[in-house]
C-alpha angles and dihedrals in degrees: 000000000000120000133202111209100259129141098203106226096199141055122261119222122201106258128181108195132133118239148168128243129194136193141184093284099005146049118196134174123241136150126249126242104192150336153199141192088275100025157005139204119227145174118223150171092275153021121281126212116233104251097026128149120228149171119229132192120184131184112226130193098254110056127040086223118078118257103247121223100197090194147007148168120229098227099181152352159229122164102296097347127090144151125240120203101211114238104173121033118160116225095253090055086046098049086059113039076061091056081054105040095047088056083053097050091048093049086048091045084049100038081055092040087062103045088058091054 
C-alpha cells in the first residue's frame, strides 16, 4: 500500500454511502467507507493513482441532492480503495458534512456511553 505523508486531525466514522467520483478522463461509482471532516475512504469501479486529483460527489442521508467535494487528493491505496484528503469543500458542503458528522459523533458518544453501563 502506498502512503502520502498526512497526520489525519479528525476521527473517522464508519459511512456507507454511494458516491461519484470523477477524474481528469473518467467518472466511476463506489461506495464510501468512511469519512471524516477532511477525508473519506471509498471503494470504487476502478483503480486510483496516488496523488491524484478528483472530484467526489456522496449522497448523504439528509438532502436529496449529492455533497460535492470540489476537490481532493488520493493519499493512499489499496486495489480499488483509497482514501481521499478533501482540498476543496464549498461552505455549503461544509456546512453539511458537519450536520452529518455531529449526528455521527453523538451515535458513537452514546453508543460508548452504553458499553460502560
Amino acid at each position: 500500500m502506498a502512503h502520502f505523508p498526512h497526520a489525519r486531525s479528525y476521527k473517522r466514522f464508519p459511512f456507507d454511502s454511494p458516491l461519484i467520483v470523477g477524474g481528469e478522463s473518467y467518472v466511476c461509482e463506489g461506495t464510501l467507507r468512511n469519512l471524516s471532516m477532511h477525508g473519506c475512504s471509498m471503494v470504487c469501479d476502478r483503480e486510483f493513482p496516488l496523488g491524484s486529483k478528483v472530484r467526489v460527489s456522496v449522497l448523504l442521508p439528509d438532502h436529496a441532492s449529492a455533497l460535492p467535494i470540489e476537490l481532493g487528493r488520493v493519499t493512499w491505496v489499496q486495489g480499488r480503495e483509497c482514501g481521499v484528503e478533501f482540498l476543496q469543500l464549498p461552505l455549503p458542503s461544509r456546512s453539511r458534512l458537519n450536520r452529518t458528522l455531529r449526528t455521527l459523533l453523538i451515535q458513537f458518544l452514546n453508543a460508548c456511553t452504553n458499553k460502560e453501563r
